[in-house]
Each structure stands twice: as structure tokens, then as C-alpha cells.
Short mmCIF file of the C-alpha atoms (twelve columns), coordinates in Angstrom:
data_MODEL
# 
_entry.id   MODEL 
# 
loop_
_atom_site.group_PDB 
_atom_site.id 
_atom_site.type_symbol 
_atom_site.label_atom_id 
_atom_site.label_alt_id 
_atom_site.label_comp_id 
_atom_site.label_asym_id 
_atom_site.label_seq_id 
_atom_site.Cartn_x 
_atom_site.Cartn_y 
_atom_site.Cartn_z 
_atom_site.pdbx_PDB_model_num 
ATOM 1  C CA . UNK A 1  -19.636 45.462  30.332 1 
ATOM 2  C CA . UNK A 2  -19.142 42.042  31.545 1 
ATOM 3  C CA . UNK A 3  -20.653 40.720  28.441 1 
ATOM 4  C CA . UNK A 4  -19.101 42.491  26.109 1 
ATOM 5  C CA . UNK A 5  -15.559 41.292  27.316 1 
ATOM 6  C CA . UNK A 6  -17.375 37.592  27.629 1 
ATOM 7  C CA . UNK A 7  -18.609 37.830  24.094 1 
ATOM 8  C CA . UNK A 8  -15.263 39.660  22.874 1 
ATOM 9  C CA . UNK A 9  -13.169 36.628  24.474 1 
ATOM 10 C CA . UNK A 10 -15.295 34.035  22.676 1 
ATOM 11 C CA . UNK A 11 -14.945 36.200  19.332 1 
ATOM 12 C CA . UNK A 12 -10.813 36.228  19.934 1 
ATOM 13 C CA . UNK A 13 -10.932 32.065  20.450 1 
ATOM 14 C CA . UNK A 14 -13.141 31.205  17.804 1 
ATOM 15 C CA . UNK A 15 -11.146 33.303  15.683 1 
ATOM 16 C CA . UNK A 16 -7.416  31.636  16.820 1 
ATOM 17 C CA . UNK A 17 -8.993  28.006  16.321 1 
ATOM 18 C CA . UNK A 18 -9.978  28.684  13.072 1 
ATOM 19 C CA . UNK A 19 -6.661  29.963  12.044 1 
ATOM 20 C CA . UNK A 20 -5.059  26.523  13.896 1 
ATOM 21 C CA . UNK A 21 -7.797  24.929  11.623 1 
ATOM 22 C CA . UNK A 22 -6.821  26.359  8.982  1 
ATOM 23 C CA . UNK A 23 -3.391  26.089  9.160  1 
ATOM 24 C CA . UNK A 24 -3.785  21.591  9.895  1 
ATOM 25 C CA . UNK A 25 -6.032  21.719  6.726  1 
ATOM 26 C CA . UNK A 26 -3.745  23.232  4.049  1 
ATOM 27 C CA . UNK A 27 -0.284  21.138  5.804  1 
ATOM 28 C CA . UNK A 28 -2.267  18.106  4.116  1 
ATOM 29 C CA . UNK A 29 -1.891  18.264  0.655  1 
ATOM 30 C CA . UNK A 30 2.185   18.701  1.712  1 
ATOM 31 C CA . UNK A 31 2.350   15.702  3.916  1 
ATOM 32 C CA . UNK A 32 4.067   13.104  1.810  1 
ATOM 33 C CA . UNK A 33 1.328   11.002  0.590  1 
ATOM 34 C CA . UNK A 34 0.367   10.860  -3.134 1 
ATOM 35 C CA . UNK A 35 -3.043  12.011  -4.037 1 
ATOM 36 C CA . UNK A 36 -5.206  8.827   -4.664 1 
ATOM 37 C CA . UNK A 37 -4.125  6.642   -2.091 1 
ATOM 38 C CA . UNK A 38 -4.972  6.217   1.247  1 
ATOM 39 C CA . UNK A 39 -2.617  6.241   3.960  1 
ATOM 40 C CA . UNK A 40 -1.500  2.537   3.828  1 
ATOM 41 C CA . UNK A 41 -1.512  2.508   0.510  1 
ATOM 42 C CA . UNK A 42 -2.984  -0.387  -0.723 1 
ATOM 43 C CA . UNK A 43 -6.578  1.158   -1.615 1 
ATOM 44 C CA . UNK A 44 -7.138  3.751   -3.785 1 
ATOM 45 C CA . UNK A 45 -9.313  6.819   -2.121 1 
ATOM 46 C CA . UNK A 46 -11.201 8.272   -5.178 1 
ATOM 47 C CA . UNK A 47 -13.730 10.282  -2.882 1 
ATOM 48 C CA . UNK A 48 -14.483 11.732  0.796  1 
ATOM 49 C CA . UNK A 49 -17.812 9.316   1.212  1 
ATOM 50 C CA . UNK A 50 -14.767 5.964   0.522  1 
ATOM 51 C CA . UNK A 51 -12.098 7.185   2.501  1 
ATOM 52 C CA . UNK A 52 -14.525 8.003   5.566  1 
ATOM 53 C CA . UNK A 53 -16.263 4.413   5.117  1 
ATOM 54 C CA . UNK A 54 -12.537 3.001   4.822  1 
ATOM 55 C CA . UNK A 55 -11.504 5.020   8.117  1 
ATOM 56 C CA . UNK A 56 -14.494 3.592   9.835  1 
ATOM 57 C CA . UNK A 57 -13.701 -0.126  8.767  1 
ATOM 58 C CA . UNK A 58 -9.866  0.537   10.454 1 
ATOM 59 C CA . UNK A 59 -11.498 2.206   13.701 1 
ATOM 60 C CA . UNK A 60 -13.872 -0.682  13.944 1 
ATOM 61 C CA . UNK A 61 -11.533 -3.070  13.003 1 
ATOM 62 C CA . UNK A 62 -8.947  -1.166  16.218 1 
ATOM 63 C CA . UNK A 63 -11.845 -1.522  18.365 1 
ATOM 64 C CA . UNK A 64 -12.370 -5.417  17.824 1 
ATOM 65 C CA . UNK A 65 -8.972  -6.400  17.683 1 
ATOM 66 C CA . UNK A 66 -8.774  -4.310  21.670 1 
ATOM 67 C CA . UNK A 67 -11.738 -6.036  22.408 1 
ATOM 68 C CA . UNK A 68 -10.462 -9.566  22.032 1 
ATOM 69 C CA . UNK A 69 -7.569  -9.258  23.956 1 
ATOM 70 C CA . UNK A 70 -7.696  -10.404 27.939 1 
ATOM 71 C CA . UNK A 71 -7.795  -8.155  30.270 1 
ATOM 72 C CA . UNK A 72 -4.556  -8.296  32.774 1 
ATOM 73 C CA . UNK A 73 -5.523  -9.737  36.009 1 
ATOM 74 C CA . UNK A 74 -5.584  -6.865  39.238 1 
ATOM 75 C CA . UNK A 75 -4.654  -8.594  42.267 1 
ATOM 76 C CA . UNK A 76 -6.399  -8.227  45.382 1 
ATOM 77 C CA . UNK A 77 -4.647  -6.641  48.276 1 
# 
């Protein structure tokens, strides 16, 4: 019986995520940005496989950029 409420449960949150999911996927066409560009606008986005390679050049680019910068001194006590 336990099981069947355990299995039930995981059947009810699967179900409510993929409604959130959803939901997050079709607010994107409506958020403001015209089809063909990417968010900053300067490139073009023709395609999934060049937007995710562009996203992954601005993460990386983030992740240098943090990397560079000193880290604040912790004094001793």
C-alpha cells in the first residue's frame, strides 16, 4: 500500500512539473524579443545548435571574466 501512495506521489509531481514546464516554454515566444535575434541583439540566432554554441561562448566568457578578478583578502582573527 505503501508503494502505491509512493508511486502515486511521484505520478502527481512529475505530472505538476511538466505543466510548470510547459507553461515557461510557451511564455517564450511572448517575451518581447523578435524572432531571429538573440537576446542582446547583435547576432542573429538562425538555429538551436548557434544559439546553444553562442550561450556557451557568454557562460564561458562569465566564467573567465569571474576568474580574473582578485579574490578579497579574509583577515585573520
Amino acid at each position: 500500500m505503501r508503494g502505491v501512495f509512493g508511486v502515486l506521489s511521484l505520478m502527481i509531481v512529475v505530472a505538476v512539473i511538466g505543466l510548470l514546464a510547459k507553461k515557461q516554454v510557451g511564455a517564450l515566444p511572448g517575451a518581447g524579443i523578435a524572432s531571429g535575434t538573440s537576446v542582446n541583439g547583435s547576432v542573429p540566432v538562425v538555429n538551436p545548435q548557434q544559439q546553444s554554441q553562442q550561450l556557451q561562448k557568454q557562460v564561458k566568457q562569465s566564467v573567465d571574466d569571474a576568474m580574473k578578478q582578485a579574490r578579497p583578502e579574509v583577515e585573520d582573527k
